[in-house]
N, C-alpha and C positions, 0 to 999 in steps of 0.2 A: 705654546706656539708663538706667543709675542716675543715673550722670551728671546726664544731664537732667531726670531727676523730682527730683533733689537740688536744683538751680538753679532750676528752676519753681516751687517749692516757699517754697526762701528768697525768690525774686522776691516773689511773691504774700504771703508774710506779713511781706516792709517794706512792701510796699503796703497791707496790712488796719490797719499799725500807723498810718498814717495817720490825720487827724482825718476824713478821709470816702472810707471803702473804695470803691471802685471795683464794684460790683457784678460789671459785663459782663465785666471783666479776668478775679475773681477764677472766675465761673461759665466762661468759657471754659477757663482753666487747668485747672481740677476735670474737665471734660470731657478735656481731651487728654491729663489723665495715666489715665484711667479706662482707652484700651484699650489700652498698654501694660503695666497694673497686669493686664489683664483675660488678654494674653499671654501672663506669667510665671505666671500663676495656673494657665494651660492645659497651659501647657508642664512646669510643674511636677508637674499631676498626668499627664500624660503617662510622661514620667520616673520615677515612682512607681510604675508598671505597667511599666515594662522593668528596672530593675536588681532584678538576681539576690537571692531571700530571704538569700542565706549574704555577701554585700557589705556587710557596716557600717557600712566607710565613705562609699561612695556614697550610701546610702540616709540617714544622717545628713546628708548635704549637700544634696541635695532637700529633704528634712523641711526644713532652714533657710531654703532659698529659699522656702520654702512660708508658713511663721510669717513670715518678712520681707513677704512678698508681701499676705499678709491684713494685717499691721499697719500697710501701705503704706496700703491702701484704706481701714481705718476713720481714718486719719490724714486723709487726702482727704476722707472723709465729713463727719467732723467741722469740718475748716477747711471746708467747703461751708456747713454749717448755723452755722457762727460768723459767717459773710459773710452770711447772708440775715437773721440776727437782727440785725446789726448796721444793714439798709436796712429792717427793717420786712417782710420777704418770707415770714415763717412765718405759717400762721393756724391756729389752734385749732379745734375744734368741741366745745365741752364740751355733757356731758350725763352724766345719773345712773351714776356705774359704781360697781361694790364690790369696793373697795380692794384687800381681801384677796384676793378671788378671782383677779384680776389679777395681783396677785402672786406670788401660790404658784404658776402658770405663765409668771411670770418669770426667778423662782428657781429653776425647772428647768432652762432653758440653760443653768444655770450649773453645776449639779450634779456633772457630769464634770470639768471646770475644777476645782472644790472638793477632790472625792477624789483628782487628781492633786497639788495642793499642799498634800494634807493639812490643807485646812484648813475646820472645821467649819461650814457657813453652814445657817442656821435662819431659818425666818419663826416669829416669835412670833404665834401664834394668841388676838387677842383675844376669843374666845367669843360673839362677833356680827356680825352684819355690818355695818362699815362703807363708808359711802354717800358718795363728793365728788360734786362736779361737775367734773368733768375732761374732757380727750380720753385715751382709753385707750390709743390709739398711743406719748402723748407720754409718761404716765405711766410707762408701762413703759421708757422709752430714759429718762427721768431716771433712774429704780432701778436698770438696767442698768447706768447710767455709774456709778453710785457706788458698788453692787456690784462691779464688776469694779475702781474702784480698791482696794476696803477688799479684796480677792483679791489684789492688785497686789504692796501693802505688807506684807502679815500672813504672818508666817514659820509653818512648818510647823507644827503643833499649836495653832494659834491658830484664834479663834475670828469671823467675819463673821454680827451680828445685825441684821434686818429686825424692828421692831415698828411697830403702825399702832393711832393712837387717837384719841379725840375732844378738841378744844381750842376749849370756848367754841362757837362757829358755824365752828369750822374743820376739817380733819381734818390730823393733823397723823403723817409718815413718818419716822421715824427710822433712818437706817445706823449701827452702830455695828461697829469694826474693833478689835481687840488688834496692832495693828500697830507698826511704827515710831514713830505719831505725826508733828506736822508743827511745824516749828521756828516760835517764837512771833513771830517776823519776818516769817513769811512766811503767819501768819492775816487778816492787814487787807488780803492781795491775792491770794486763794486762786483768789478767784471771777474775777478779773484776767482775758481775753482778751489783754491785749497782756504781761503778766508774765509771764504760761504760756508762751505761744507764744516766749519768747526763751528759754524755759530749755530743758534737756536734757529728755530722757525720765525721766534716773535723777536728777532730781531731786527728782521729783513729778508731783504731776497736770499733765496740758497741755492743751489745749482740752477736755475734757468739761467741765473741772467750769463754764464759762463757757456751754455750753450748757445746763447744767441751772439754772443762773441765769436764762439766760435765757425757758427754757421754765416754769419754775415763775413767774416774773413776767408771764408772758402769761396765765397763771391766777388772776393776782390773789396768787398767795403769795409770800411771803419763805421764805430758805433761809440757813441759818448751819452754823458748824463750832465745835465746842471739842475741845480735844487737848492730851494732854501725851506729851513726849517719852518713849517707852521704854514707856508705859504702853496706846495708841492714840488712835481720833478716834471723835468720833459728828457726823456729819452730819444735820442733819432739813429737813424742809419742809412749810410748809402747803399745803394746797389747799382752796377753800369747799367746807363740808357743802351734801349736798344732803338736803332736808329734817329 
């Protein structure tokens, strides 16, 4: 069965790498790995309820099917939504939201993630509230994505900051990470869909951060990165103010 979602998988992203993805292909694919992914996920918490509290090693090797299994699915996920932005198939609904508040129960899924890797993530509270025009579904899966990279990279006692402020008629999000940083080669194609998706996992971001390009440009904003090596990265983006 790995097998198979391994080769569907590589299928499907020489196909996206193509100059014109295939929609039907790449949506049928995303579908037939979903209820084998959806299997191992059952079976594994299965599993989790039969081996013995005093087993360590059993129980560490579920827990791994388990992490493999969800990292399978948002893998899926994400190459899903890389193909439908790529045909024009996403749509927005923007409307008045405030930022902040969105945020700060964004940053909450993450919380437990944080204290396990030791490492400190803060929404800087700008003392008002600020207002875009966004969809609030999308906004919060761009911060998610970039949150959970700047988690990804940033070694224990480091620090992951969310600040949100006003630029001009924009509003504008900042990620910043005390991380690794990202090699200065590899900034002019960060935001890449077809560069990502050939590299490893441990080399860097892979499809999220093409989707958050592509969602903040369905908003009318731009999204950049600056970083040095050794030192971290800050990621921001705009989205239009509302009123």
């Amino acid at each position: 069965m790995a097998r198979r979602i391994g080769r569907e998988l590589d299928e499907a992203i020489a196909r996206l790498e193509g100059r014109e993805p295939d929609k039907d292909l790449i949506s049928i694919v995303c579908h037939d790995l979903k209820d084998p992914l959806a299997s191992i996920v059952m079976g594994a918490g299965y599993l989790k309820k039969t081996v013995a509290p005093d087993d360590g090693a059993s129980r560490r090797v579920v827990e791994a099917i388990a992490r493999s299994a969800d990292r399978m699915s948002h893998v899926v996920g994400d190459f899903h939504d890389v193909a439908k932005l790529e045909v024009g198939a996403i749509a927005i609904d923007p409307r008045p939201c405030d930022v902040v508040a969105t945020l700060q129960g964004a940053l909450a899924a993450f919380s437990a993630q944080a204290r396990e890797r030791e490492v400190d993530l803060r929404l800087e509270d700008p003392g008002q509230p600020v207002v875009a025009r966004c969809d609030r579904t999308r906004l919060v899966q761009i911060v998610s994505k970039l949150v959970a990279n700047g988690l990804k990279f940033t070694p224990a006692k480091g620090r992951v900051t969310v600040r949100i402020g006003r630029d001009g008629d924009r509003v504008r999000v900042w990620v910043q990470d005390t991380g690794r940083g990202i090699q200065p080669d590899r900034l002019p194609e960060i935001f890449d869909r077809a560069a990502n998706a050939r590299r490893s996992p441990r080399d860097g971001p892979g499809m999220g951060l093409a989707i958050v390009r592509g969602l903040v440009e369905l908003h009318g904003g731009e999204v950049s990165v600056e970083s040095r090596m050794g030192e971290g990265s800050v990621f921001s983006f705009t989205l239009p103010a509302a009123g």
